[in-house]
VOGU-3710 file (C-alpha; in Angstrom, 3 decimals, decimal comma):
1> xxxxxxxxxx> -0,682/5,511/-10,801  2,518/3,482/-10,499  3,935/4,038/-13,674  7,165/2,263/-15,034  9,641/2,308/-12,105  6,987/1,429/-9,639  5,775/-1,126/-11,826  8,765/-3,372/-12,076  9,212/-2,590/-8,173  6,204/-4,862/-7,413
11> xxxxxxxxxx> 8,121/-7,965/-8,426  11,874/-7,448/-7,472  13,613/-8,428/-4,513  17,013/-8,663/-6,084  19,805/-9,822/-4,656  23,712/-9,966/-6,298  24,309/-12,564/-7,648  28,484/-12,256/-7,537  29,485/-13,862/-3,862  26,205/-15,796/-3,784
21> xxxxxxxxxx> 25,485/-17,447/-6,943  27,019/-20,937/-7,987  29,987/-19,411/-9,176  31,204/-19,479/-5,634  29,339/-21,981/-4,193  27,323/-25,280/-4,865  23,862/-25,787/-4,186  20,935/-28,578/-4,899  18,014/-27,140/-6,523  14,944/-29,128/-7,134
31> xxxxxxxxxx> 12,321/-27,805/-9,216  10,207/-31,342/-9,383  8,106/-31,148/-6,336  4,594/-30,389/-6,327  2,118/-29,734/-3,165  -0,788/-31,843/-3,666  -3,790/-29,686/-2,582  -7,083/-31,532/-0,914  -9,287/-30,473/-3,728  -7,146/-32,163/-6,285
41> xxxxxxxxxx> -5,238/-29,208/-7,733  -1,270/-29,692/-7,318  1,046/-26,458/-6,681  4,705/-26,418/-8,476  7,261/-26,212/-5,801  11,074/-25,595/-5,787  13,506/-26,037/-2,741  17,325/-24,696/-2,721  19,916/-25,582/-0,034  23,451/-25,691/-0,252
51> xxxxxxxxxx> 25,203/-28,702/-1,182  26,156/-30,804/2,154  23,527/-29,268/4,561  22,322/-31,388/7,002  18,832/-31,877/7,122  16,496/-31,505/8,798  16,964/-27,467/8,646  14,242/-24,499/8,938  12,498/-23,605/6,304  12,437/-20,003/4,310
61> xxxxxxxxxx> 9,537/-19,684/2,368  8,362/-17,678/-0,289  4,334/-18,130/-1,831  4,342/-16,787/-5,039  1,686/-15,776/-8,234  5,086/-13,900/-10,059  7,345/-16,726/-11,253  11,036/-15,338/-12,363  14,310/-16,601/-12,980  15,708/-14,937/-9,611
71> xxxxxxxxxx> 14,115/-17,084/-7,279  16,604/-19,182/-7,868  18,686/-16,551/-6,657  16,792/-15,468/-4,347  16,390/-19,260/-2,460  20,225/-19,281/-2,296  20,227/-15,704/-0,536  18,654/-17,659/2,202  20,404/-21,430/2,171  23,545/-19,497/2,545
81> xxxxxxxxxx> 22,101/-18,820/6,078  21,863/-22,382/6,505  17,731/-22,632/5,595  16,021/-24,604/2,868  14,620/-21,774/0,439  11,150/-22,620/-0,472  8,996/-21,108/-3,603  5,631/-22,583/-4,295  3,551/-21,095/-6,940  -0,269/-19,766/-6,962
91> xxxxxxxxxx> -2,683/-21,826/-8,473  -2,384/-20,662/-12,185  1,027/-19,751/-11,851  4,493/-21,725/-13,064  3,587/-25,245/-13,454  0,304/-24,998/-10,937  -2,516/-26,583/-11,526  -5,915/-24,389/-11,585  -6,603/-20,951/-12,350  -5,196/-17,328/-11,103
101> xxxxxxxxxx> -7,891/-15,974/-8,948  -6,098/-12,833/-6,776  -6,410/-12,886/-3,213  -9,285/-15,459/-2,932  -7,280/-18,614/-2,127  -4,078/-17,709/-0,760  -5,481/-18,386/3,019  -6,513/-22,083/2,171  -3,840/-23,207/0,303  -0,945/-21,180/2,317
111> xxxxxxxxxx> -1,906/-23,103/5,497  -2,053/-26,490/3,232  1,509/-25,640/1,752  3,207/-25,260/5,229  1,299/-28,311/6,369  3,383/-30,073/3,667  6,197/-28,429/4,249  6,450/-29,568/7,890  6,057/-33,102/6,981  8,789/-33,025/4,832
121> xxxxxxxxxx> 12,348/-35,127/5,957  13,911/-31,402/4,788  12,114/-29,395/7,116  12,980/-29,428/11,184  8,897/-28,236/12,009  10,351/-24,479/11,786  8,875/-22,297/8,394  9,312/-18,927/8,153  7,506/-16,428/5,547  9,171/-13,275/3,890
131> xxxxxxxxxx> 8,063/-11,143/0,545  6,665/-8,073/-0,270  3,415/-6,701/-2,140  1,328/-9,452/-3,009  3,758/-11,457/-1,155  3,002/-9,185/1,631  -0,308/-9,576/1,561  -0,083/-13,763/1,301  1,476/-13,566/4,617  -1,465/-11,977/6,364
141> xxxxxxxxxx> -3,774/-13,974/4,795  -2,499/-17,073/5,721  -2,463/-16,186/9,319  -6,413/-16,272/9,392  -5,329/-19,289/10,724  -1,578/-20,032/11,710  -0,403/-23,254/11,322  1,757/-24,657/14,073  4,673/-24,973/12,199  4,809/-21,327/11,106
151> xxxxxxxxxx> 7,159/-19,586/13,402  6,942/-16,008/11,806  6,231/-13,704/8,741  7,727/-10,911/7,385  5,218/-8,884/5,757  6,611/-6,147/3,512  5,018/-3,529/1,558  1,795/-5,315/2,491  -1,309/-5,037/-0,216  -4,284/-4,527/1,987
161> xxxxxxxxxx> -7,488/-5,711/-0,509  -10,034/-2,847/-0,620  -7,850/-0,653/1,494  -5,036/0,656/-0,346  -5,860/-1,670/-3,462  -7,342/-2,000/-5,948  -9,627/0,309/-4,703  -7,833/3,181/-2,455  -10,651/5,508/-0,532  -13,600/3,736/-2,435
171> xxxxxxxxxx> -11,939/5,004/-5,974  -11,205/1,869/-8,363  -7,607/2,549/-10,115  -7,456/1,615/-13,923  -3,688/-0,357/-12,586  -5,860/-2,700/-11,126  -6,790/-4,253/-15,286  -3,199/-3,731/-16,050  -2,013/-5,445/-13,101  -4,747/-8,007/-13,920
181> xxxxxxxxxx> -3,246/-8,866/-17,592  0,405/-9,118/-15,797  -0,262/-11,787/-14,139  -3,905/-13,653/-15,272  -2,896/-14,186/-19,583  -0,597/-16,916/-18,743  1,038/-18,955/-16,505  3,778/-16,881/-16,267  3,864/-12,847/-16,447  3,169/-10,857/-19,734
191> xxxxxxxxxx> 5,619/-8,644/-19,747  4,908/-7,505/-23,340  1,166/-6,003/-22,206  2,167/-4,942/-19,185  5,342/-2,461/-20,091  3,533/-1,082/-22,483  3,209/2,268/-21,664  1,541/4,098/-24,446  -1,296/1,600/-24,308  -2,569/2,265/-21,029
201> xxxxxxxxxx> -1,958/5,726/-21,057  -4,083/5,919/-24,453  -6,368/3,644/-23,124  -6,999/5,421/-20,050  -7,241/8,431/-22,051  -10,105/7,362/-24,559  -12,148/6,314/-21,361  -11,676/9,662/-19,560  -12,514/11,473/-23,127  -15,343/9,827/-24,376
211> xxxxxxxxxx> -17,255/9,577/-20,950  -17,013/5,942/-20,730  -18,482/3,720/-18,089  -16,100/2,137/-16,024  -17,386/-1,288/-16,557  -15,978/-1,284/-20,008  -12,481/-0,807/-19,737  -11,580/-4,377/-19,986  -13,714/-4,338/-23,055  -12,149/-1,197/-24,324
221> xxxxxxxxxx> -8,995/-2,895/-23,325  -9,226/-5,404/-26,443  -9,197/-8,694/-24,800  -12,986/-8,768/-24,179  -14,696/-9,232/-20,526  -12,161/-9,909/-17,382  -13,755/-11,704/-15,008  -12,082/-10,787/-12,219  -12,183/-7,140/-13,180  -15,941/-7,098/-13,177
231> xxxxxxxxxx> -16,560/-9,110/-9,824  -13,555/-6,692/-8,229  -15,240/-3,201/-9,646  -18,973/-4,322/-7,741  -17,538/-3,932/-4,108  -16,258/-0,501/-4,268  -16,695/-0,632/-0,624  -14,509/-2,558/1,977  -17,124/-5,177/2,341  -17,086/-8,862/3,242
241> xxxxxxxxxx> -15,741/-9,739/-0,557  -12,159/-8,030/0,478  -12,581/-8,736/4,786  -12,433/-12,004/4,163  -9,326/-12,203/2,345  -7,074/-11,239/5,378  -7,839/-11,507/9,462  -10,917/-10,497/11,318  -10,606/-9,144/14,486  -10,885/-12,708/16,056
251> xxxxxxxxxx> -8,515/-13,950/14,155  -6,172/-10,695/15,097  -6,618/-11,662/18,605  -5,163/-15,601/18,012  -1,797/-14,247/16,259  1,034/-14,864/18,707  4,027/-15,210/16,666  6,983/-12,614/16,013  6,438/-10,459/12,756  8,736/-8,045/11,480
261> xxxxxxxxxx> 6,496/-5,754/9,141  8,043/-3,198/6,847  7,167/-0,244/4,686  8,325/3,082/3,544  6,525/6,877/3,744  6,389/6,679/-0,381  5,361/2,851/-0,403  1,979/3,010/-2,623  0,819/0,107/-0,139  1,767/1,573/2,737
271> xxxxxxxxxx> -2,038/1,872/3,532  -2,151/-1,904/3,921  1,010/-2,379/5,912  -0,621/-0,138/8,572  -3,756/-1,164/8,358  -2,467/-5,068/9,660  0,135/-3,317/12,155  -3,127/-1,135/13,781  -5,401/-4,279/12,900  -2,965/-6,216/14,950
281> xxxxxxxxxx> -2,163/-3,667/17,539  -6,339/-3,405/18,296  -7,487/-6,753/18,678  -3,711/-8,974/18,991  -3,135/-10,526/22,213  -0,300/-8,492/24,275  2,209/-11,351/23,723  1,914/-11,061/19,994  2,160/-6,996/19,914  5,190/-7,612/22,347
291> xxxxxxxxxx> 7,052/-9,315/19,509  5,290/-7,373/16,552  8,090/-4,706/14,972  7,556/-2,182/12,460  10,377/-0,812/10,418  9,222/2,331/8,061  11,431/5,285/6,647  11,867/7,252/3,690  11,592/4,269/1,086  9,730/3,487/-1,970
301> xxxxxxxxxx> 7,442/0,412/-2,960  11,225/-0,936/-4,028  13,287/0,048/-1,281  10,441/-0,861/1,462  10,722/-4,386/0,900  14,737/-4,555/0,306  14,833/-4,061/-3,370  16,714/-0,601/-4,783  17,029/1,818/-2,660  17,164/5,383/-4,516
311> xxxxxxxxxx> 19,450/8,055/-2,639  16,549/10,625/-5,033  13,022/10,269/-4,331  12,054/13,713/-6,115  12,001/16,246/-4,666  13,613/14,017/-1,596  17,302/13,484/-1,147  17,584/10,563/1,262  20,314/10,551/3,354  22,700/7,360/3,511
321> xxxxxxxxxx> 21,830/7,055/7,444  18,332/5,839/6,382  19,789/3,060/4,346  19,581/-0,020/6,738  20,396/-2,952/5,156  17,077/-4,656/4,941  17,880/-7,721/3,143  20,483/-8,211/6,485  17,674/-6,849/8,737  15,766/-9,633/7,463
331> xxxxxxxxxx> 18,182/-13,474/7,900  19,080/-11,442/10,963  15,219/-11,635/11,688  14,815/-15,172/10,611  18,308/-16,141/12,546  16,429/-14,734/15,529  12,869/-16,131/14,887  13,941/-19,749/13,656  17,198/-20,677/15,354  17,125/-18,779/18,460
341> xxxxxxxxxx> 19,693/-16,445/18,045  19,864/-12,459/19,151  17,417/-10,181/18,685  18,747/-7,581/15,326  20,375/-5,318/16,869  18,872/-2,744/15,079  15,327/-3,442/16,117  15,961/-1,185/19,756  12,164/-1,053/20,008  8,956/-2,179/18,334
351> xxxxxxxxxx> 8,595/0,476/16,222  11,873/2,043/14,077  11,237/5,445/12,228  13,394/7,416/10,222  12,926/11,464/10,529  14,138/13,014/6,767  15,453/16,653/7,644  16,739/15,687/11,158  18,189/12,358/9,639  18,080/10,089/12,024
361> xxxxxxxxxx> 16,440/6,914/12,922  14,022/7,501/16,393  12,521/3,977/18,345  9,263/3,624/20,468  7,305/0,860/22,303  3,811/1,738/20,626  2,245/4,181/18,282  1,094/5,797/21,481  3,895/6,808/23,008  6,126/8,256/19,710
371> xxxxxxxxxx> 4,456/11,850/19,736  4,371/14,651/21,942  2,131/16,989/20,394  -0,624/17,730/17,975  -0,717/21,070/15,829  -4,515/22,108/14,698  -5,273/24,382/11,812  -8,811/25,297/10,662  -10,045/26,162/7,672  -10,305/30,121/7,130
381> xxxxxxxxxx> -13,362/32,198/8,382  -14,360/33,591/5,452  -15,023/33,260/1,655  -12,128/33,957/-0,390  -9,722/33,894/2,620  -6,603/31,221/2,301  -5,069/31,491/5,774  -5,637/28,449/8,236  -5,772/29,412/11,493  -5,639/27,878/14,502
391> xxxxxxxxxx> -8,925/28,284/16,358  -12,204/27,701/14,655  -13,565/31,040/13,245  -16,396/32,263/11,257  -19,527/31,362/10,531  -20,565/30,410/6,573  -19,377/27,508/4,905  -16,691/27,589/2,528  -17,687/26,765/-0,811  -16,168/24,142/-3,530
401> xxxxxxxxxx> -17,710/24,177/-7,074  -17,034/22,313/-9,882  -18,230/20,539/-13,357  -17,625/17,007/-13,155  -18,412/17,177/-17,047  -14,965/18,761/-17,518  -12,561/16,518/-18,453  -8,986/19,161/-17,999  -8,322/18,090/-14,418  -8,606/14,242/-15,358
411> xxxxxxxxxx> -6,017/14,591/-17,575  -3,224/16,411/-15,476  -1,281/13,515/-13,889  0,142/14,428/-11,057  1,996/11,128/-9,395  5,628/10,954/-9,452  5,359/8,137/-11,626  7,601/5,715/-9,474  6,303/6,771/-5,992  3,346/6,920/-4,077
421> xxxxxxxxxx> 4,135/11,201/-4,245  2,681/13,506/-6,022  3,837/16,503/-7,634  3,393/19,953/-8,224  1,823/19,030/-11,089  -1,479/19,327/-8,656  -1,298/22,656/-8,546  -2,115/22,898/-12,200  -5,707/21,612/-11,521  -8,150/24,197/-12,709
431> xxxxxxxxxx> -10,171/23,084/-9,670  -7,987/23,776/-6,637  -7,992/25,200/-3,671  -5,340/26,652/-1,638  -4,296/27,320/2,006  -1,709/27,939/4,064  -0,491/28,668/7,497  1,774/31,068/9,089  5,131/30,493/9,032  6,204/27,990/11,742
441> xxxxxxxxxx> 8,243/29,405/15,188  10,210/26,810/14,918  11,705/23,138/13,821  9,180/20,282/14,396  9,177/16,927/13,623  6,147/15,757/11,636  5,467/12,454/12,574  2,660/10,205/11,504  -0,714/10,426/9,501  -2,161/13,857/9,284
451> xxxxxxxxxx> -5,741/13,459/9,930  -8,761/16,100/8,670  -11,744/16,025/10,024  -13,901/17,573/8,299  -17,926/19,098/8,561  -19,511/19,407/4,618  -22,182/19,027/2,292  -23,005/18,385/-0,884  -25,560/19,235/-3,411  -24,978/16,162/-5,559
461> xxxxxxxxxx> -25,176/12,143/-4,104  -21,663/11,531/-4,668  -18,476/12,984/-5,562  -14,751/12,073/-4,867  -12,583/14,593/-3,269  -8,884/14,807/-2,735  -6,761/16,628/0,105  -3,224/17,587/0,152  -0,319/18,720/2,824  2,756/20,537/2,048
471> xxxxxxxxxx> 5,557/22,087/3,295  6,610/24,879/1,575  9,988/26,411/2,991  11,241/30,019/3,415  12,875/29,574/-0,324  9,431/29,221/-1,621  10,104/25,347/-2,668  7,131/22,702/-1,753  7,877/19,657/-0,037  4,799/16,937/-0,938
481> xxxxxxxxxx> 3,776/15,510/2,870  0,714/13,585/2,428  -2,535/13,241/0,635  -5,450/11,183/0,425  -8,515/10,917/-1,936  -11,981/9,976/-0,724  -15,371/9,142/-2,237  -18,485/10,546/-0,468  -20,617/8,047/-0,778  -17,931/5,435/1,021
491> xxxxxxxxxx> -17,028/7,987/4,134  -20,056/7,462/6,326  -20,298/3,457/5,953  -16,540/2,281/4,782  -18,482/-0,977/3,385  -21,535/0,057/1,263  -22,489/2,928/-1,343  -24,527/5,659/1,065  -25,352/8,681/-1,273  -25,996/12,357/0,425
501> xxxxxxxxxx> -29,243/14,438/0,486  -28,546/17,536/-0,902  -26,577/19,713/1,510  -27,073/17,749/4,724  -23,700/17,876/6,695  -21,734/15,151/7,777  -18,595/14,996/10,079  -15,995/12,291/7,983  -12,412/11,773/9,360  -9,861/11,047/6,759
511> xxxxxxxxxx> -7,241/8,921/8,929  -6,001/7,008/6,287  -3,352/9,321/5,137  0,414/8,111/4,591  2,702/8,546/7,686  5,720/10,678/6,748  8,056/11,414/9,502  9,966/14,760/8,170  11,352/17,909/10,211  9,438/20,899/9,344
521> xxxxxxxxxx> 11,875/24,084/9,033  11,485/27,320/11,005  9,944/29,606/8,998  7,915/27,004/6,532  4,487/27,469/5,792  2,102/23,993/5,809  0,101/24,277/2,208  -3,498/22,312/2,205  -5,067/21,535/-1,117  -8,396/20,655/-1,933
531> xxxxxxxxxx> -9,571/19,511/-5,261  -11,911/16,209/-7,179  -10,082/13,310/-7,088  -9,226/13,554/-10,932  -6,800/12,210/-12,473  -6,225/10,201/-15,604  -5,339/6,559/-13,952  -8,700/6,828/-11,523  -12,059/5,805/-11,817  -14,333/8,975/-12,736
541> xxxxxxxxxx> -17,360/9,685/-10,498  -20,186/12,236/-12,330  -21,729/12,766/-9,281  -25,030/10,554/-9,429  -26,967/8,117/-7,249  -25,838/5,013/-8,589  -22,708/2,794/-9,312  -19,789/4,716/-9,981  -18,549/1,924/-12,516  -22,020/2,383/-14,390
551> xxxxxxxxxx> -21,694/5,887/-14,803  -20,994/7,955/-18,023  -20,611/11,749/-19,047  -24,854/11,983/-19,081  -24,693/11,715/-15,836  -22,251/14,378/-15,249  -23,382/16,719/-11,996  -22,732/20,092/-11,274  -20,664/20,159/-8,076  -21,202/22,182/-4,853
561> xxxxxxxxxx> -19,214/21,085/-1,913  -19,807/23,248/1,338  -16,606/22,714/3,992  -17,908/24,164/7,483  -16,163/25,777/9,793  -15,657/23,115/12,666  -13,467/21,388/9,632  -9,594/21,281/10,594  -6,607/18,855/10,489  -4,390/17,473/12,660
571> xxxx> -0,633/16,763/12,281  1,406/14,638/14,953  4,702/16,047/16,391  7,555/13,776/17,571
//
């Protein structure tokens, strides 16, 4: 759940507004112009560039659905570099014609605002795109197709639809209502409904208590049916509703241009930013991976897209080597991209990682090529046993019971609150279990998504699990690595609801973990978890054959989950 902090991160990219604003210098801002679409509906627009610029110049531009007064700010952060800052507004949004729909028209309409754009006596024929989250996302979708005037995007913090949200692993998050009231009750952003704490958490609470179907927490909300809620919660799956938001692989294979993408290990989207990085990296033409970078170290949903960064990302310290000015990083990018200048110098290869621990920033050509090694551990041989062990062993399954009917481990939150992290809180669960490895030889570098791949059954349809890595060191003090939740009935077919026959095993891999890069001390153990995916800002899943969002407490299962002992996980070594 991204509570408070991680809330107000979605919509900042702040910059100071001392040296930059108008205090110091003078700047023409027109808020008048509108982008006529071809179905009619007209798009508010504003452009900023500083007083005396020459036109025709290249053109910044940000597509937006949250209106705020620091775009203004924000526009002259890039006309001091000699661009024309661009904001246009989603349908629904500012003074837009239309309504709000998420995701489902930001392709169409991006590609018909840069057409505009271009043909504008302000604009040379150069655009550039920037922005993180949504903004993120916008940037991917409107490469489906990329219009020839669009000379590069910088994706950050990327939302990847169905991937990482609003639907991470197949599980629906109750954010995705709150987020939906933010920015669908009016044409600017409710604030009031959306800050409000104490009413989601009580919300979210009644629902969990009372053994609610899913289906009726817009309804339970208090504002009555949302219909974008209810079309979101029937495609649980990563099916053609959410593919066809973003690039296919055809389309993958047409994008040529330079893009900078950027992300953090503690990014709650980093799912998505990765997802379009290995999208790209699969079916791109070699000429576009050749100018494809990927910046990612030890930043939050803020800090991964240039907003704060926090020196304290509990239990992390971040060192001040990691903190590369992004917001730099970035007109350096566009300065490169747009008016031919040098390449950042920062950007030494195509892929930039920060290692926490050994603090320093490491660069590589590919995914590839950044690891030397990969450390296996397997699940103990025996009942009752916790240590992994590094060569398959035994014989019998190990066995994972629990009551979906009981409500204590739904209730246990266990997210940092302004991080994707969790927290020890996890190890509160009163289903939980533990493991742990001998103590490491030596220092290694941990470096990428730990993978498990795991042999089970079940004796119920469907159930939603979660697994977690940590480091714990010699002091006894756990480091959260990575986790990832999973429903059953999405881990065989990614796109449609396939429900188990009682204890058949199936082989899932769960690659779709966060990439941390962190130095693992001599003498630390690594600490796997295994528990339901509970927890009291989640969808709840009772185990039977049919729609998760349907479900309510009578149709609470008794659970049985049987891990075999092929099942192990992989973590990647620098």
């Amino acid at each position: 759940m991204r509570k408070l902090l991680a809330l107000i991160a979605l919509t900042l990219f702040i910059y100071p507004t001392g040296p930059l604003s108008a205090q110091s210098k003078r700047y023409v801002i027109d808020s008048s112009l509108q982008v006529p679409l071809k179905d009619g509906t007209v798009l508010s627009c504003m452009i900023v560039y500083q007083e005396g610029a020459k036109w025709p110049l290249p053109v910044v531009l940000r597509a937006n659905c949250y209106p705020s007064k620091q775009d203004t700010i924000r526009a002259q952060y890039v006309a001091d570099s000699g661009y024309i800052g661009v904001f246009v507004y989603n349908r629904g949004k500012s003074r837009s014609g239309g309504s709000f729909y998420p995701m489902e028209n930001d392709a169409a309409d991006n590609y018909e605002i840069i057409d505009w754009i271009s043909k504008q006596p302000w604009c040379n024929g150069n655009v550039g795109m920037y922005g993180g989250s949504y903004l993120g996302f916008a940037q991917w979708a409107t490469v489906k197709k990329v219009h020839p005037a669009l000379k590069t995007i910088v994706p950050q913090v990327a939302v990847g639809p169905g991937i990482d949200y609003p639907n991470p692993g197949g599980i629906f998050v109750t954010y995705s209502l709150q987020w939906l009231k933010y920015v669908r009750n009016n044409h600017y952003l409710d604030d009031a409904t959306f800050f409000n704490e104490k009413k989601w958490k009580d919300l979210n609470t009644e629902y969990i208590l009372r053994g609610l179907p899913f289906n009726k927490l817009d309804s339970l909300e208090g504002s009555g049916m949302d219909t974008v809620f209810q079309r979101w919660i029937t495609h649980p799956g990563y099916d053609d509703f959410w593919q066809k938001m973003t690039p296919s692989a055809d389309e993958f294979s047409r994008i040529t241009i330079p893009i900078l993408t950027t992300t953090g290990f503690f990014d709650d989207d980093q799912r998505g930013a990765i997802h379009y990085y290995n999208a790209h990296n699969k079916y791109g033409p070699a000429e576009g991976m050749r100018q494809h970078y990927l910046f990612i170290g030890p930043f939050d949903h803020a800090g991964g897209q240039g907003g704060r960064r926090r020196n304290f990302i509990p239990p992390y310290k971040i060192d001040t080597v990691a903190m590369v000015d992004q917001k730099q990083l970035v007109l350096d990018w566009f300065n490169y991209t747009l008016k031919g200048g040098k390449k950042p110098a920062f950007l030494q290869d195509r892929i930039a990682v920060f290692a926490m621990g050994e603090n320093k920033w490491h660069y590589f050509p590919s995914i590839e090529k950044m690891n030397r090694d990969t450390l296996s551990f397997y699940l103990p041989a025996r009942d009752g046993e916790t240590l992994l062990t590094k060569k398959k062993g035994g014989r019998k399954p190990l066995v994972f019971s629990f009551d979906a009917a009981d409500p204590v481990d739904d209730t246990i939150v266990i997210y940092d609150g302004s991080s994707s992290l969790i927290t020890e809180g996890l190890f509160r669960k009163k289903h939980l279990q533990t493991f742990s490895s001998e103590p490491l030889k030596q220092d290694v570098i941990l470096n990428g998504s730990i993978t498990a791949d795991l042999w089970l059954s079940s004796g119920t349809p469907d159930a939603d699990i979660m697994i977690s890595w940590w480091e714990v060191d010699a002091d006894g003090k756990k480091w959260p690595l990575s986790h990832v939740a999973q429903r059953l009935s999405l881990s065989i077919d990614k796109q449609k609801p396939v429900y188990w026959k009682e204890h058949e095993v199936h082989h899932i891999t769960l690659d779709n973990t966060p990439w941390i890069c962190k130095q693992l001390k001599k003498g630390s153990r690594l600490v796997m978890t295994i528990s339901p995916a509970s927890n009291l800002y989640w969808q709840k899943n009772y185990g039977a054959a049919k729609d998760v969002s349907e479900q309510t407490l009578l149709d609470a299962l008794l659970h049985e989950l049987r891990f075999y002992p092929e099942s192990h996980f992989s973590v990647p070594v620098m």
